[in-house]
C-alpha positions as CSV (number, residue, x, y, z in Angstrom):
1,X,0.0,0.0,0.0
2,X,1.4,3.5,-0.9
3,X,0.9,6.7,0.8
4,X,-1.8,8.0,-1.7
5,X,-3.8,5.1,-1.2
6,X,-3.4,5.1,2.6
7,X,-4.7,8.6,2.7
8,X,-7.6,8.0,0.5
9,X,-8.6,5.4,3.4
10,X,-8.5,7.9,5.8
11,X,-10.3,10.2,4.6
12,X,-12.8,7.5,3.8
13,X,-13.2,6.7,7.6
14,X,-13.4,10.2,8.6
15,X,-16.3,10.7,6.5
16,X,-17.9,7.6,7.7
17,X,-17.6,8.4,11.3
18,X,-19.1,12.1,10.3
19,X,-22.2,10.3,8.8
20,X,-22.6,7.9,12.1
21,X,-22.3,11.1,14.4
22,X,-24.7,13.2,12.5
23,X,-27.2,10.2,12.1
24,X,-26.6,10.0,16.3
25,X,-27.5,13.5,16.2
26,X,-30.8,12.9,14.2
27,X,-32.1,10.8,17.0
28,X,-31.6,12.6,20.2
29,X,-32.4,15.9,18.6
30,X,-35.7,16.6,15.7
31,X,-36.5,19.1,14.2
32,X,-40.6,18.9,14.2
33,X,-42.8,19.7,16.8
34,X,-43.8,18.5,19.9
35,X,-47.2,17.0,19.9
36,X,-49.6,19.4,22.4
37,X,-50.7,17.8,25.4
38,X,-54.0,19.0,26.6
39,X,-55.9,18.6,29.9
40,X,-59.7,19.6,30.3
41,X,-60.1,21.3,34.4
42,X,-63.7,20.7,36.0
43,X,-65.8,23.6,36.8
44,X,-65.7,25.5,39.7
45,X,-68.7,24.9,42.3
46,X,-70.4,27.6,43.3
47,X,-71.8,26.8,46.8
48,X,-72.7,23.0,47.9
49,X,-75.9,22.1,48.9
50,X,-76.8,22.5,52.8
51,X,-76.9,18.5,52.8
52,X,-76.2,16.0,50.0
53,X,-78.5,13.2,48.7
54,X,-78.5,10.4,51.0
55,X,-77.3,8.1,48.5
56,X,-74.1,7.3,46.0
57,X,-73.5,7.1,42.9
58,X,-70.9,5.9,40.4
59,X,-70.1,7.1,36.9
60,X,-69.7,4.7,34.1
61,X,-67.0,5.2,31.7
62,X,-68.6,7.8,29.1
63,X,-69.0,6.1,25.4
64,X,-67.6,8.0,23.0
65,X,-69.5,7.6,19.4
66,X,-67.5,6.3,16.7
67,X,-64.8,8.9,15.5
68,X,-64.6,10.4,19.0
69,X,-63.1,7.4,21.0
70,X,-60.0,8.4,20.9
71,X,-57.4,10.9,22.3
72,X,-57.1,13.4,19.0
73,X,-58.9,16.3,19.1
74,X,-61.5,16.3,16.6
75,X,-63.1,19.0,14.2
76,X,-65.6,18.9,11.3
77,X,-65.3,20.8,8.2
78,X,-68.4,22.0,6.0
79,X,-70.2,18.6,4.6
80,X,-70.1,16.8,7.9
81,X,-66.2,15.6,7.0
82,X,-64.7,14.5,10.1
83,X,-60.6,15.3,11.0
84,X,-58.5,15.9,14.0
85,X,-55.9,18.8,15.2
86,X,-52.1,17.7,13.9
87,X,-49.6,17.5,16.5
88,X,-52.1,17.7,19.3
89,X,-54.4,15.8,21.4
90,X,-55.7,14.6,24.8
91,X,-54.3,13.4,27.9
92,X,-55.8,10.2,27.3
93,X,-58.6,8.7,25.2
94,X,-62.2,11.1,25.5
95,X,-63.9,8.5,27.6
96,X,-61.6,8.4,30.1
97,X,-60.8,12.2,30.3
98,X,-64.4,13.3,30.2
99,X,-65.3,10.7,33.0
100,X,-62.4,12.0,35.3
101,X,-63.9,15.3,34.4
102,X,-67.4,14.3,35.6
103,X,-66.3,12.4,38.8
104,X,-64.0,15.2,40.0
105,X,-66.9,18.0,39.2
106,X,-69.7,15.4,40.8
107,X,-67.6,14.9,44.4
108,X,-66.8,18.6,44.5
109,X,-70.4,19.9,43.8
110,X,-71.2,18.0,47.1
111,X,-74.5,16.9,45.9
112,X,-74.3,12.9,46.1
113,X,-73.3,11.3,49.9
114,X,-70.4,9.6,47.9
115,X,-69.4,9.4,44.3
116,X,-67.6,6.4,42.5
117,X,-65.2,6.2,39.7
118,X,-66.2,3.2,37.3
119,X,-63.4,0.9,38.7
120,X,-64.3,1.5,42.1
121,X,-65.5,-1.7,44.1
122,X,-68.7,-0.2,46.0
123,X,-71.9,-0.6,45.3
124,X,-73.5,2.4,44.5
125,X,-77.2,3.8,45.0
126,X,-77.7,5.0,41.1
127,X,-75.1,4.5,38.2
128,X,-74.4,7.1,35.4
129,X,-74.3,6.7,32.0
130,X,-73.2,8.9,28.9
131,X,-72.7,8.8,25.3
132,X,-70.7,11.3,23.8
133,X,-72.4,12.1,20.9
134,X,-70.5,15.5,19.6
135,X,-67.2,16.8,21.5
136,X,-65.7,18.9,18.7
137,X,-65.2,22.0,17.0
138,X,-67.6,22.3,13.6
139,X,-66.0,25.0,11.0
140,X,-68.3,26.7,8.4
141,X,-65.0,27.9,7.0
142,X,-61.4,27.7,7.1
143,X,-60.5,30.4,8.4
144,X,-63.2,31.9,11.0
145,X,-63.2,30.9,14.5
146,X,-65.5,27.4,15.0
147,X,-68.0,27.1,17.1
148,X,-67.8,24.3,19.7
149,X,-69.9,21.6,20.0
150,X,-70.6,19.4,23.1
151,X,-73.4,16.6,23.1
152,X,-74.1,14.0,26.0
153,X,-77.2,11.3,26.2
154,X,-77.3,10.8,29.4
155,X,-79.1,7.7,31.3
156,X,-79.8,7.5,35.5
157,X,-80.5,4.0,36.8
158,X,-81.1,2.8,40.1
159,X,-78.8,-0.6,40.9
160,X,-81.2,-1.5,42.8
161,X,-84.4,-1.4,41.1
162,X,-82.1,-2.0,38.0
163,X,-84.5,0.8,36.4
164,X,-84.1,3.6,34.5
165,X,-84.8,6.8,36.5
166,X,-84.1,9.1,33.8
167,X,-82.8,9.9,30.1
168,X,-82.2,13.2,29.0
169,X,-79.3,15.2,27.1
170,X,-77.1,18.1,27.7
171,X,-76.3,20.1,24.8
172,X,-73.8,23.0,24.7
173,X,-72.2,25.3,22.5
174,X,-69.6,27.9,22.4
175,X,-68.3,30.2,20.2
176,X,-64.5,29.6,20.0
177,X,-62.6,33.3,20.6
178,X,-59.8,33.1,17.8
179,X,-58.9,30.3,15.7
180,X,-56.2,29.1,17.1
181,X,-55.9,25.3,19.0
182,X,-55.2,27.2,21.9
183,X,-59.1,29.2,22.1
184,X,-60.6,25.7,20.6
185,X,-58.9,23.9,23.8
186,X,-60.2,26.4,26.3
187,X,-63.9,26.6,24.4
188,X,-64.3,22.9,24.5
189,X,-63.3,23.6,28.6
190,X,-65.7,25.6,29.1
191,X,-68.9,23.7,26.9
192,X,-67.8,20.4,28.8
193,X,-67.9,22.0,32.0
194,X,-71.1,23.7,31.3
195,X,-72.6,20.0,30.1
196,X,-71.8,18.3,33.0
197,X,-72.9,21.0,35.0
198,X,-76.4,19.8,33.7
199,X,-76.0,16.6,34.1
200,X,-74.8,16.7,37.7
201,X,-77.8,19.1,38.4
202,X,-80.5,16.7,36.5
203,X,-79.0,13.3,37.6
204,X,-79.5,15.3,41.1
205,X,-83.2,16.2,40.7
206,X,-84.1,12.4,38.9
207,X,-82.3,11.1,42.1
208,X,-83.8,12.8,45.0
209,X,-87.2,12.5,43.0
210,X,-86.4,8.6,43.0
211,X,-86.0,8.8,46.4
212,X,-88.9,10.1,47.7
213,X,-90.9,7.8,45.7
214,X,-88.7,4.6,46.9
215,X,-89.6,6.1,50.4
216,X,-93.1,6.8,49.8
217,X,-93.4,3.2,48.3
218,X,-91.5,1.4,51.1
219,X,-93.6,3.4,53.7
220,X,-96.8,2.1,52.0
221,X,-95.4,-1.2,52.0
222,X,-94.3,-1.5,55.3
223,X,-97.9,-0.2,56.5
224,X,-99.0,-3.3,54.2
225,X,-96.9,-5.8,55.8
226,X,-97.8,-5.3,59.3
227,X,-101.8,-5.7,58.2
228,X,-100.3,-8.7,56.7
229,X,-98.9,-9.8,60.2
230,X,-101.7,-8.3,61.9
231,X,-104.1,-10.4,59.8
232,X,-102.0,-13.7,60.9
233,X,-102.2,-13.1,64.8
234,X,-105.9,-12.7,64.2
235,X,-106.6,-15.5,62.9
236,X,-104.3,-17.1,65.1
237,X,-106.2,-15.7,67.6
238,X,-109.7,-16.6,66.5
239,X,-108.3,-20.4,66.1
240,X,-109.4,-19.9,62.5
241,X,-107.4,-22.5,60.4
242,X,-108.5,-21.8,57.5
243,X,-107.8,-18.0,57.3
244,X,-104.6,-18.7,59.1
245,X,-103.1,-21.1,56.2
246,X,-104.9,-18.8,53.2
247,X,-102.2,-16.5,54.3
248,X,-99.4,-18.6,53.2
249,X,-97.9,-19.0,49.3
250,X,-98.5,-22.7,48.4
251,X,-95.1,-22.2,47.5
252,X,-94.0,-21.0,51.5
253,X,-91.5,-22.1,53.8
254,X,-92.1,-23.1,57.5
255,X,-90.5,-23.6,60.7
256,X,-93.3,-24.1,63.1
257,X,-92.4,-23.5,67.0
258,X,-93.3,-26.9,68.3
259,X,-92.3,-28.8,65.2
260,X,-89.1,-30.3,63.8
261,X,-90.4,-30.6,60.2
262,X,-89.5,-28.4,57.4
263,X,-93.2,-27.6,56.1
264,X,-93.0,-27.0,52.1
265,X,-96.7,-27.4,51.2
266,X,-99.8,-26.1,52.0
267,X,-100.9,-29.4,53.1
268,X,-97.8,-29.7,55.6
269,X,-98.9,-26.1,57.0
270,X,-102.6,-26.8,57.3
271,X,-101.2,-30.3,59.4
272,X,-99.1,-27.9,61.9
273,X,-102.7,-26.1,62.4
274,X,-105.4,-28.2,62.5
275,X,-105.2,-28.5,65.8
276,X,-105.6,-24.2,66.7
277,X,-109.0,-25.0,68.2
278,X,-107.7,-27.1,70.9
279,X,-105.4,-24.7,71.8
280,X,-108.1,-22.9,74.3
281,X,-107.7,-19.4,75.4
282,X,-104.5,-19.1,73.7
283,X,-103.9,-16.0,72.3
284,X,-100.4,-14.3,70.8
285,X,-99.3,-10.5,70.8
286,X,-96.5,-8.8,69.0
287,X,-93.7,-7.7,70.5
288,X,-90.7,-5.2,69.1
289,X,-89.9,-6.1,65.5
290,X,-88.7,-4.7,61.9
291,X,-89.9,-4.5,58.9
292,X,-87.7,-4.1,55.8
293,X,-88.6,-3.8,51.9
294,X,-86.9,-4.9,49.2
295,X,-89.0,-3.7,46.2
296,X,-91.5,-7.0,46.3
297,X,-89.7,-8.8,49.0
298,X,-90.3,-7.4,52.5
299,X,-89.4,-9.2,56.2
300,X,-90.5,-8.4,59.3
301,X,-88.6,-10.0,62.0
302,X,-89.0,-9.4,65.7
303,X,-90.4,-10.8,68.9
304,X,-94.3,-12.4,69.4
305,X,-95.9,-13.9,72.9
306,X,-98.5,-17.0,73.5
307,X,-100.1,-16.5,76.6
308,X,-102.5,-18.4,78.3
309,X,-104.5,-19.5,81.2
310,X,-103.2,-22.7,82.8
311,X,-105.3,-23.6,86.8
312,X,-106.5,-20.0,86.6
313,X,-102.1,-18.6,86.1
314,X,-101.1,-17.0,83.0
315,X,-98.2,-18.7,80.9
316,X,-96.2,-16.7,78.4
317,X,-94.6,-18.3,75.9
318,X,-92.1,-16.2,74.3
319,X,-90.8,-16.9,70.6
320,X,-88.8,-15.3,68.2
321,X,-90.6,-14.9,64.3
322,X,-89.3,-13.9,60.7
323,X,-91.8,-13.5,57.9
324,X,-90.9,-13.1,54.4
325,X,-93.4,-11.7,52.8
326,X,-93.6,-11.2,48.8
327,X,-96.4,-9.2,46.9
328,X,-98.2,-11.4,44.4
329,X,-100.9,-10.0,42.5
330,X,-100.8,-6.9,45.0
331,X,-101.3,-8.9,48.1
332,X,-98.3,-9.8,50.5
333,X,-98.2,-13.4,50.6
334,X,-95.9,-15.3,53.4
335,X,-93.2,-17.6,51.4
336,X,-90.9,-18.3,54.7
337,X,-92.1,-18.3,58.1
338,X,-89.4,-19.1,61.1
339,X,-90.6,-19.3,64.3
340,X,-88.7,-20.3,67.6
341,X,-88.8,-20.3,71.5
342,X,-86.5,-17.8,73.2
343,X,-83.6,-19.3,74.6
Protein backbone atom coordinates (compact mmCIF):
# COMPACT_ATOMS: atom_id res chain seq x y z
CA UNK A 1 0.00 0.00 0.00
CA UNK A 2 1.35 3.52 -0.93
CA UNK A 3 0.92 6.74 0.76
CA UNK A 4 -1.78 8.04 -1.67
CA UNK A 5 -3.81 5.06 -1.15
CA UNK A 6 -3.40 5.10 2.62
CA UNK A 7 -4.69 8.57 2.69
CA UNK A 8 -7.62 7.98 0.54
CA UNK A 9 -8.64 5.37 3.36
CA UNK A 10 -8.53 7.92 5.83
CA UNK A 11 -10.30 10.16 4.63
CA UNK A 12 -12.82 7.51 3.76
CA UNK A 13 -13.21 6.67 7.55
CA UNK A 14 -13.37 10.24 8.63
CA UNK A 15 -16.29 10.65 6.55
CA UNK A 16 -17.95 7.64 7.69
CA UNK A 17 -17.64 8.43 11.35
CA UNK A 18 -19.08 12.13 10.27
CA UNK A 19 -22.23 10.31 8.80
CA UNK A 20 -22.62 7.95 12.13
CA UNK A 21 -22.32 11.14 14.43
CA UNK A 22 -24.73 13.23 12.48
CA UNK A 23 -27.23 10.19 12.09
CA UNK A 24 -26.59 9.96 16.33
CA UNK A 25 -27.52 13.54 16.24
CA UNK A 26 -30.79 12.90 14.18
CA UNK A 27 -32.11 10.83 17.00
CA UNK A 28 -31.58 12.62 20.17
CA UNK A 29 -32.38 15.93 18.59
CA UNK A 30 -35.68 16.63 15.72
CA UNK A 31 -36.45 19.12 14.20
CA UNK A 32 -40.58 18.89 14.15
CA UNK A 33 -42.83 19.72 16.81
CA UNK A 34 -43.84 18.54 19.92
CA UNK A 35 -47.21 17.03 19.95
CA UNK A 36 -49.61 19.45 22.45
CA UNK A 37 -50.72 17.79 25.44
CA UNK A 38 -54.05 19.00 26.56
CA UNK A 39 -55.92 18.64 29.86
CA UNK A 40 -59.66 19.61 30.34
CA UNK A 41 -60.11 21.26 34.35
CA UNK A 42 -63.69 20.71 36.04
CA UNK A 43 -65.79 23.56 36.84
CA UNK A 44 -65.65 25.55 39.66
CA UNK A 45 -68.69 24.88 42.26
CA UNK A 46 -70.37 27.59 43.33
CA UNK A 47 -71.77 26.83 46.79
CA UNK A 48 -72.67 22.96 47.87
CA UNK A 49 -75.92 22.06 48.86
CA UNK A 50 -76.83 22.53 52.85
CA UNK A 51 -76.87 18.49 52.77
CA UNK A 52 -76.17 15.99 50.04
CA UNK A 53 -78.46 13.23 48.73
CA UNK A 54 -78.46 10.39 51.00
CA UNK A 55 -77.25 8.14 48.54
CA UNK A 56 -74.08 7.34 45.98
CA UNK A 57 -73.53 7.09 42.91
CA UNK A 58 -70.88 5.92 40.39
CA UNK A 59 -70.15 7.06 36.85
CA UNK A 60 -69.71 4.68 34.10
CA UNK A 61 -67.00 5.17 31.66
CA UNK A 62 -68.58 7.78 29.09
CA UNK A 63 -68.97 6.05 25.42
CA UNK A 64 -67.57 7.98 22.97
CA UNK A 65 -69.47 7.62 19.43
CA UNK A 66 -67.50 6.30 16.71
CA UNK A 67 -64.81 8.87 15.55
CA UNK A 68 -64.65 10.40 18.99
CA UNK A 69 -63.15 7.39 21.00
CA UNK A 70 -59.96 8.45 20.86
CA UNK A 71 -57.42 10.89 22.35
CA UNK A 72 -57.14 13.38 19.00
CA UNK A 73 -58.86 16.29 19.07
CA UNK A 74 -61.53 16.26 16.58
CA UNK A 75 -63.10 18.96 14.23
CA UNK A 76 -65.58 18.93 11.33
CA UNK A 77 -65.27 20.84 8.23
CA UNK A 78 -68.40 21.99 6.02
CA UNK A 79 -70.18 18.65 4.63
CA UNK A 80 -70.07 16.83 7.93
CA UNK A 81 -66.18 15.61 7.02
CA UNK A 82 -64.68 14.53 10.09
CA UNK A 83 -60.61 15.26 11.01
CA UNK A 84 -58.52 15.88 14.03
CA UNK A 85 -55.87 18.80 15.24
CA UNK A 86 -52.12 17.69 13.91
CA UNK A 87 -49.58 17.48 16.48
CA UNK A 88 -52.09 17.67 19.33
CA UNK A 89 -54.44 15.84 21.38
CA UNK A 90 -55.72 14.63 24.78
CA UNK A 91 -54.26 13.41 27.93
CA UNK A 92 -55.76 10.16 27.31
CA UNK A 93 -58.59 8.69 25.21
CA UNK A 94 -62.16 11.14 25.46
CA UNK A 95 -63.88 8.53 27.58
CA UNK A 96 -61.55 8.37 30.11
CA UNK A 97 -60.81 12.24 30.25
CA UNK A 98 -64.43 13.34 30.18
CA UNK A 99 -65.32 10.67 32.96
CA UNK A 100 -62.44 11.96 35.33
CA UNK A 101 -63.88 15.26 34.44
CA UNK A 102 -67.44 14.29 35.56
CA UNK A 103 -66.30 12.38 38.78
CA UNK A 104 -64.04 15.22 39.96
CA UNK A 105 -66.89 17.95 39.18
CA UNK A 106 -69.66 15.44 40.79
CA UNK A 107 -67.58 14.89 44.39
CA UNK A 108 -66.83 18.64 44.50
CA UNK A 109 -70.35 19.88 43.79
CA UNK A 110 -71.18 18.04 47.12
CA UNK A 111 -74.50 16.89 45.86
CA UNK A 112 -74.30 12.87 46.15
CA UNK A 113 -73.32 11.26 49.93
CA UNK A 114 -70.39 9.56 47.89
CA UNK A 115 -69.39 9.42 44.26
CA UNK A 116 -67.63 6.41 42.45
CA UNK A 117 -65.16 6.19 39.73
CA UNK A 118 -66.20 3.18 37.35
CA UNK A 119 -63.43 0.91 38.69
CA UNK A 120 -64.27 1.52 42.13
CA UNK A 121 -65.52 -1.68 44.08
CA UNK A 122 -68.69 -0.24 46.05
CA UNK A 123 -71.86 -0.60 45.28
CA UNK A 124 -73.47 2.41 44.50
CA UNK A 125 -77.16 3.82 44.95
CA UNK A 126 -77.69 5.00 41.14
CA UNK A 127 -75.08 4.47 38.20
CA UNK A 128 -74.39 7.14 35.45
CA UNK A 129 -74.26 6.66 32.02
CA UNK A 130 -73.21 8.89 28.91
CA UNK A 131 -72.74 8.78 25.32
CA UNK A 132 -70.71 11.31 23.79
CA UNK A 133 -72.37 12.09 20.87
CA UNK A 134 -70.49 15.47 19.58
CA UNK A 135 -67.24 16.75 21.48
CA UNK A 136 -65.75 18.93 18.67
CA UNK A 137 -65.19 21.97 17.01
CA UNK A 138 -67.58 22.32 13.65
CA UNK A 139 -66.01 25.03 10.96
CA UNK A 140 -68.27 26.73 8.37
CA UNK A 141 -65.02 27.90 7.03
CA UNK A 142 -61.38 27.70 7.05
CA UNK A 143 -60.46 30.43 8.39
CA UNK A 144 -63.21 31.94 11.05
CA UNK A 145 -63.19 30.88 14.46
CA UNK A 146 -65.46 27.36 14.99
CA UNK A 147 -67.99 27.14 17.11
CA UNK A 148 -67.76 24.28 19.72
CA UNK A 149 -69.91 21.58 19.97
CA UNK A 150 -70.59 19.36 23.13
CA UNK A 151 -73.39 16.63 23.07
CA UNK A 152 -74.12 14.02 25.99
CA UNK A 153 -77.21 11.26 26.23
CA UNK A 154 -77.32 10.78 29.39
CA UNK A 155 -79.11 7.69 31.31
CA UNK A 156 -79.79 7.55 35.51
CA UNK A 157 -80.46 3.97 36.82
CA UNK A 158 -81.14 2.81 40.10
CA UNK A 159 -78.80 -0.60 40.91
CA UNK A 160 -81.20 -1.48 42.84
CA UNK A 161 -84.43 -1.39 41.12
CA UNK A 162 -82.08 -2.04 38.03
CA UNK A 163 -84.50 0.77 36.38
CA UNK A 164 -84.10 3.60 34.48
CA UNK A 165 -84.82 6.78 36.47
CA UNK A 166 -84.10 9.08 33.83
CA UNK A 167 -82.75 9.90 30.12
CA UNK A 168 -82.21 13.24 29.01
CA UNK A 169 -79.34 15.16 27.13
CA UNK A 170 -77.13 18.09 27.73
CA UNK A 171 -76.26 20.06 24.81
CA UNK A 172 -73.81 23.03 24.71
CA UNK A 173 -72.21 25.26 22.50
CA UNK A 174 -69.61 27.86 22.42
CA UNK A 175 -68.27 30.19 20.15
CA UNK A 176 -64.49 29.58 19.96
CA UNK A 177 -62.62 33.25 20.57
CA UNK A 178 -59.78 33.07 17.81
CA UNK A 179 -58.94 30.28 15.69
CA UNK A 180 -56.19 29.07 17.14
CA UNK A 181 -55.86 25.29 19.04
CA UNK A 182 -55.21 27.25 21.90
CA UNK A 183 -59.06 29.24 22.10
CA UNK A 184 -60.59 25.73 20.58
CA UNK A 185 -58.91 23.89 23.83
CA UNK A 186 -60.16 26.40 26.32
CA UNK A 187 -63.94 26.65 24.43
CA UNK A 188 -64.35 22.94 24.54
CA UNK A 189 -63.34 23.62 28.63
CA UNK A 190 -65.73 25.57 29.06
CA UNK A 191 -68.85 23.72 26.90
CA UNK A 192 -67.80 20.44 28.76
CA UNK A 193 -67.87 21.98 32.01
CA UNK A 194 -71.09 23.67 31.27
CA UNK A 195 -72.63 19.96 30.10
CA UNK A 196 -71.75 18.30 32.96
CA UNK A 197 -72.86 21.03 35.00
CA UNK A 198 -76.35 19.82 33.69
CA UNK A 199 -75.96 16.63 34.09
CA UNK A 200 -74.84 16.68 37.75
CA UNK A 201 -77.79 19.12 38.39
CA UNK A 202 -80.49 16.72 36.50
CA UNK A 203 -78.98 13.29 37.63
CA UNK A 204 -79.54 15.29 41.15
CA UNK A 205 -83.20 16.25 40.74
CA UNK A 206 -84.13 12.44 38.93
CA UNK A 207 -82.32 11.06 42.15
CA UNK A 208 -83.78 12.78 45.02
CA UNK A 209 -87.25 12.49 43.02
CA UNK A 210 -86.41 8.57 43.00
CA UNK A 211 -86.02 8.84 46.42
CA UNK A 212 -88.85 10.08 47.72
CA UNK A 213 -90.91 7.78 45.74
CA UNK A 214 -88.74 4.59 46.86
CA UNK A 215 -89.62 6.07 50.41
CA UNK A 216 -93.05 6.75 49.77
CA UNK A 217 -93.37 3.20 48.32
CA UNK A 218 -91.52 1.44 51.12
CA UNK A 219 -93.60 3.41 53.73
CA UNK A 220 -96.78 2.11 52.00
CA UNK A 221 -95.41 -1.24 51.95
CA UNK A 222 -94.33 -1.53 55.25
CA UNK A 223 -97.90 -0.15 56.46
CA UNK A 224 -99.02 -3.35 54.16
CA UNK A 225 -96.87 -5.82 55.84
CA UNK A 226 -97.76 -5.33 59.29
CA UNK A 227 -101.83 -5.65 58.18
CA UNK A 228 -100.30 -8.70 56.68
CA UNK A 229 -98.88 -9.77 60.18
CA UNK A 230 -101.69 -8.34 61.85
CA UNK A 231 -104.06 -10.41 59.78
CA UNK A 232 -102.00 -13.75 60.93
CA UNK A 233 -102.21 -13.07 64.84
CA UNK A 234 -105.87 -12.66 64.19
CA UNK A 235 -106.59 -15.54 62.87
CA UNK A 236 -104.25 -17.07 65.13
CA UNK A 237 -106.19 -15.72 67.64
CA UNK A 238 -109.70 -16.60 66.51
CA UNK A 239 -108.33 -20.44 66.13
CA UNK A 240 -109.40 -19.90 62.51
CA UNK A 241 -107.43 -22.51 60.42
CA UNK A 242 -108.46 -21.83 57.52
CA UNK A 243 -107.75 -17.95 57.33
CA UNK A 244 -104.56 -18.67 59.11
CA UNK A 245 -103.12 -21.05 56.15
CA UNK A 246 -104.87 -18.85 53.24
CA UNK A 247 -102.16 -16.52 54.31
CA UNK A 248 -99.38 -18.58 53.23
CA UNK A 249 -97.91 -19.03 49.34
CA UNK A 250 -98.48 -22.70 48.42
CA UNK A 251 -95.12 -22.23 47.51
CA UNK A 252 -94.00 -20.95 51.53
CA UNK A 253 -91.54 -22.08 53.80
CA UNK A 254 -92.10 -23.11 57.48
CA UNK A 255 -90.45 -23.65 60.67
CA UNK A 256 -93.35 -24.07 63.09
CA UNK A 257 -92.40 -23.49 66.96
CA UNK A 258 -93.30 -26.93 68.30
CA UNK A 259 -92.27 -28.82 65.25
CA UNK A 260 -89.05 -30.28 63.83
CA UNK A 261 -90.45 -30.58 60.20
CA UNK A 262 -89.47 -28.44 57.35
CA UNK A 263 -93.22 -27.64 56.10
CA UNK A 264 -93.05 -27.01 52.14
CA UNK A 265 -96.71 -27.43 51.23
CA UNK A 266 -99.82 -26.07 52.05
CA UNK A 267 -100.90 -29.42 53.11
CA UNK A 268 -97.81 -29.70 55.60
CA UNK A 269 -98.90 -26.12 56.96
CA UNK A 270 -102.57 -26.77 57.29
CA UNK A 271 -101.21 -30.34 59.40
CA UNK A 272 -99.09 -27.95 61.90
CA UNK A 273 -102.67 -26.07 62.36
CA UNK A 274 -105.40 -28.25 62.54
CA UNK A 275 -105.18 -28.47 65.81
CA UNK A 276 -105.62 -24.20 66.74
CA UNK A 277 -109.04 -25.02 68.16
CA UNK A 278 -107.74 -27.09 70.91
CA UNK A 279 -105.43 -24.72 71.76
CA UNK A 280 -108.08 -22.91 74.34
CA UNK A 281 -107.74 -19.43 75.38
CA UNK A 282 -104.52 -19.07 73.68
CA UNK A 283 -103.90 -15.95 72.32
CA UNK A 284 -100.43 -14.31 70.82
CA UNK A 285 -99.34 -10.48 70.84
CA UNK A 286 -96.55 -8.82 69.02
CA UNK A 287 -93.74 -7.68 70.46
CA UNK A 288 -90.69 -5.23 69.07
CA UNK A 289 -89.92 -6.05 65.51
CA UNK A 290 -88.73 -4.69 61.88
CA UNK A 291 -89.86 -4.50 58.95
CA UNK A 292 -87.69 -4.05 55.81
CA UNK A 293 -88.59 -3.78 51.88
CA UNK A 294 -86.93 -4.90 49.15
CA UNK A 295 -89.01 -3.74 46.25
CA UNK A 296 -91.49 -6.99 46.29
CA UNK A 297 -89.75 -8.84 49.04
CA UNK A 298 -90.29 -7.44 52.48
CA UNK A 299 -89.39 -9.21 56.17
CA UNK A 300 -90.50 -8.44 59.26
CA UNK A 301 -88.64 -10.02 62.03
CA UNK A 302 -88.98 -9.42 65.65
CA UNK A 303 -90.40 -10.81 68.89
CA UNK A 304 -94.29 -12.40 69.35
CA UNK A 305 -95.90 -13.87 72.87
CA UNK A 306 -98.45 -16.97 73.47
CA UNK A 307 -100.10 -16.49 76.57
CA UNK A 308 -102.47 -18.36 78.29
CA UNK A 309 -104.47 -19.48 81.24
CA UNK A 310 -103.25 -22.72 82.84
CA UNK A 311 -105.26 -23.59 86.76
CA UNK A 312 -106.45 -20.04 86.61
CA UNK A 313 -102.06 -18.62 86.13
CA UNK A 314 -101.10 -16.97 82.95
CA UNK A 315 -98.23 -18.71 80.95
CA UNK A 316 -96.21 -16.68 78.36
CA UNK A 317 -94.56 -18.27 75.90
CA UNK A 318 -92.05 -16.19 74.29
CA UNK A 319 -90.76 -16.86 70.64
CA UNK A 320 -88.82 -15.26 68.24
CA UNK A 321 -90.57 -14.86 64.32
CA UNK A 322 -89.26 -13.90 60.72
CA UNK A 323 -91.81 -13.54 57.94
CA UNK A 324 -90.94 -13.12 54.43
CA UNK A 325 -93.41 -11.66 52.81
CA UNK A 326 -93.62 -11.25 48.84
CA UNK A 327 -96.36 -9.18 46.86
CA UNK A 328 -98.22 -11.37 44.36
CA UNK A 329 -100.90 -10.00 42.45
CA UNK A 330 -100.76 -6.95 44.98
CA UNK A 331 -101.31 -8.93 48.08
CA UNK A 332 -98.33 -9.77 50.45
CA UNK A 333 -98.25 -13.39 50.60
CA UNK A 334 -95.88 -15.33 53.37
CA UNK A 335 -93.23 -17.60 51.40
CA UNK A 336 -90.90 -18.30 54.71
CA UNK A 337 -92.07 -18.32 58.10
CA UNK A 338 -89.43 -19.13 61.14
CA UNK A 339 -90.58 -19.34 64.34
CA UNK A 340 -88.69 -20.29 67.58
CA UNK A 341 -88.76 -20.30 71.49
CA UNK A 342 -86.46 -17.83 73.24
CA UNK A 343 -83.62 -19.26 74.59
Amino acid sequence: MNARSGSNLAAAAALGLAAVLAGCGSILKSDAPAEQVYLLHAAAVPTAPAAPLAATIRVLRPSPQPGLDTSRIALTRPGNRLDYYAGSRWAGPLGDVLGGLLTQQLRASGTFAGVDGDRAGFGPDFVVGITIRRFEAEYRDEDSPPLVRVTLECTLGNRDTRETVANFDADVSVQAAANRLGSVVAALEQAAQQALTEVIARSAAAAGADLTKTATADAAAIADVEVATGAWISAFNRKSTTDIVALYARDAVFFGTSSPLLRDSPELVQDYFKGLADLGNATIATGDHRVQVFGDVAVNSGFYTRSSTQNGKTVQNPARFTFVYQRRDGKWMIVEHHSSALP
